[in-house]
C-alpha positions, 0 to 999 in steps of 0.5 A: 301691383294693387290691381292684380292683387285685387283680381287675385282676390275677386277671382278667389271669391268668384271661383270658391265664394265664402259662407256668410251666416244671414238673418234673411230671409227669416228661416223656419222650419216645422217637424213633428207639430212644432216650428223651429227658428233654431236653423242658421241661413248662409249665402255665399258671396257674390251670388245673391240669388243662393241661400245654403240651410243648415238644420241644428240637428238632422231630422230622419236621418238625413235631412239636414242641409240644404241649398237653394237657388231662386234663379234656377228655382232649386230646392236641393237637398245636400249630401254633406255640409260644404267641405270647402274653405275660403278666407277662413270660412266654410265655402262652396265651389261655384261649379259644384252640384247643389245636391239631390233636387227635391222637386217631385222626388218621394223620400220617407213615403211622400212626394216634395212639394217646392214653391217659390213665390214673390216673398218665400219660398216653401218646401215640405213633405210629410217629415219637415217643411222648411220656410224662407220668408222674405215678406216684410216684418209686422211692426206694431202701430204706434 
């Protein structure tokens, strides 16, 4: 009996896996001059490799949510925040779309540029540039 609860609830996670808020990789973003560190980063359970962005406040407009997907190298930007819930958290569906694809697409009169490399990942126009940085913090020496 304990075994079959134990696959309901992996099944529930794998199709529909829960949001947990992350403190890495450090997330800024930079707008009008300035860089942030206000925005809050979520990964869903069971999939390492996706990281969900949600700016503080939208910025143009439009941009304020955003998924990405180092596997498949996708920087997408999010039509609406997840709507789905889970163990009483916000989730996604696995098999749902990430969002518009930002690769190579012109929005607010500049081309999206995205670059995954070994330790961030970098996606910017002329509006907002958004930073996930995975390189190892500086430690002061002692």
């Amino acid at each position: 009996m304990v075994s079959v609860a134990v696959l309901a609830l992996a099944a529930a996670i794998w199709h529909q896996p829960p949001l947990i808020e992350a403190s890495f990789p450090r997330l800024t973003y930079h707008h009008n001059g300035q860089t942030f560190a206000d925005a809050r980063i979520f990964r869903p359970l069971a999939m390492p490799t996706r990281y969900y962005i949600a700016l503080p406040r939208p910025i143009a407009a439009h941009y304020e949510w955003f998924a990405v997907d180092r596997r498949r190298e996708v920087a997408a930007l999010m039509t609406a925040p997840p709507s789905h819930r889970s163990f009483g958290l916000s989730a996604i569906r696995r098999g749902d779309p990430l969002g518009l694809d930002l690769e190579f697409k012109k929005l607010d009169g500049s081309e999206w540029q995205v670059h995954f490399l070994d330790d961030e990942i970098v996606f910017s126009n002329a509006v907002l540039c958004v930073r996930l940085d995975a390189r190892p913090a500086l430690t002061a020496e002692k």
